[in-house]
N, C-alpha and C positions, 0 to 999 in steps of 0.2 A: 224336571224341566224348569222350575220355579224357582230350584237352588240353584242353576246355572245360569239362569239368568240373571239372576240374584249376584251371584259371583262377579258376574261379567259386568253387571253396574257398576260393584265394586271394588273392578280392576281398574276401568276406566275414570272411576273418581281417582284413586289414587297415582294414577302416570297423567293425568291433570293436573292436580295437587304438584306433585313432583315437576313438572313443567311449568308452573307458576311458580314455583323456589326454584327453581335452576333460575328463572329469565330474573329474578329478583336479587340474584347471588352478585354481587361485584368483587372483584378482585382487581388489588396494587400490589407493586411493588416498592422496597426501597433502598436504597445502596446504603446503608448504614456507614461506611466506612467512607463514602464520600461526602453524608455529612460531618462526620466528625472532623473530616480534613478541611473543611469548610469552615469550622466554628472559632473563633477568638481564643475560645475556653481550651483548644486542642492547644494550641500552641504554648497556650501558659505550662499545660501539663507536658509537653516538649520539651520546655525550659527547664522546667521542674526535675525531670527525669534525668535530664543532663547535666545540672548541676551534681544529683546527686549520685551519678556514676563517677562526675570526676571527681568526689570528695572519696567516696571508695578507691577508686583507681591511685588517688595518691597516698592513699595510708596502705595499699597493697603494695605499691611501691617503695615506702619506707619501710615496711616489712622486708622486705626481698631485699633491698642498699643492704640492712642491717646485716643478714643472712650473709649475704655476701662478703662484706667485710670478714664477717667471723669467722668464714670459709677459706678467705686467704689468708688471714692469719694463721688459723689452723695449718695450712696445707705449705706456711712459711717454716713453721718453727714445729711442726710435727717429728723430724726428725729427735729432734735435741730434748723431748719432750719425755717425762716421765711416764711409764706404761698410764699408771691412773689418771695421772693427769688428761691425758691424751685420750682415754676413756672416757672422760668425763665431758672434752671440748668434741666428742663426739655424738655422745646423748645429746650434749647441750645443740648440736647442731640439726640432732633429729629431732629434738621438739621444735626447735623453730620452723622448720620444715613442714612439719604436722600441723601446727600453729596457723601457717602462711595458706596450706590446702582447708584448714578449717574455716580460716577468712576469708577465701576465697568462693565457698561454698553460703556461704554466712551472707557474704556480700550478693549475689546472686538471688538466694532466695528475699531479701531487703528490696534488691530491686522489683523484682517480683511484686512485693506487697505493695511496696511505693506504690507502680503502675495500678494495680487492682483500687487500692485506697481515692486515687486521684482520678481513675476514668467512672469509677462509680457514677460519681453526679453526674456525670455527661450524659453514659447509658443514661440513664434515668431520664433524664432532662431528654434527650431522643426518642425512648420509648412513651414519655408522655405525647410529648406532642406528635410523636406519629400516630397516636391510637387518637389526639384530638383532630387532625385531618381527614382519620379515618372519616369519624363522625362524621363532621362536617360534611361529607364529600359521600355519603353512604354506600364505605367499601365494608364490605362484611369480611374480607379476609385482605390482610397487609400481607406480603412473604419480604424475605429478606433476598436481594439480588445475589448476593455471595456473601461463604459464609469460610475463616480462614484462605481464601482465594478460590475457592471450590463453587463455581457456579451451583445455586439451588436452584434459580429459574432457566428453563432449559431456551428457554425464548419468550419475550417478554414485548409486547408493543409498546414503545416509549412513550405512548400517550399516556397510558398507563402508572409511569414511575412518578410517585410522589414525593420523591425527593427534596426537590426545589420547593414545592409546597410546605414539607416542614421545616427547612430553613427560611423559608420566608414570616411562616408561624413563629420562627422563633427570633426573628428580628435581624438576621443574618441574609445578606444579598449574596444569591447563589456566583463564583463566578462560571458555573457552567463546568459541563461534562467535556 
């Protein structure tokens, strides 16, 4: 009798306990991807990105003019052409070829980095200052609104989104959802 009661004290301490950390628990959200499209800093790295696709874009171009050329040369005077020779302006055709899918591939992963290299800081600079609004504002759990376009939060009361809060932490005036 003395164990279950014993017990039953200390059931009721702990769904106590547990009901004092739930009411203590706060939860935000924050659309990541709307501040970034909000920041000064995004745009430079816009810029950045675009410059350097069309520095790519036109050396893949002079690549391929070149190709080209060689290809209608080739496809001119291929008749009148000696077997090796013509052998040769065909390898010579296939490595350009190979050459143009290898820079192309090359180029792609560059961009890649490029983006990873240049949005670093951002994240970073976002993830700080959302975990410093956290604080301030004592949310025990931040979530991210969406994540690649895939909603994480399934419903979310906008009083809730801190958003604007950490671009205003960061010195940036929201223009709004």
């Amino acid at each position: 009798m003395k164990n279950k009661l014993f017990l039953t004290i200390i059931a009721f301490a702990f769904i106590g306990l547990a009901t004092v950390q739930a009411q203590t628990t706060k939860i935000a959200y924050a659309d990541v991807d709307y501040i970034l499209s909000q920041m000064p800093e995004a745009k430079q790295v816009e810029s950045d990105l675009k410059a350097h696709n069309t520095q790519l874009q036109n050396q893949l171009q002079a690549k391929y003019q070149e190709y080209q050329e060689k290809l209608q040369a080739y496809q001119q005077g291929a008749s009148t052409m000696d077997a090796a020779i013509r052998q040769d302006k065909e390898t010579e055709l296939a490595q350009l070829e190979q050459r143009i899918q290898k820079f192309q591939q090359d180029a792609q992963n560059s961009m890649q980095k490029k983006q990873a290299d240049l949005m670093q800081p951002l994240y970073e600079k976002v993830g700080n200052n959302i975990e410093s609004v956290a604080k301030e504002n004592g949310y025990t759990y931040v979530l991210n609104g969406q994540i690649a376009g895939v909603d994480v939060v399934l419903y979310a009361d906008s009083k809730f989104d801190i958003s604007d809060l950490v671009l205003k932490k960061m010195g940036v005036t929201p223009s709004g959802k």
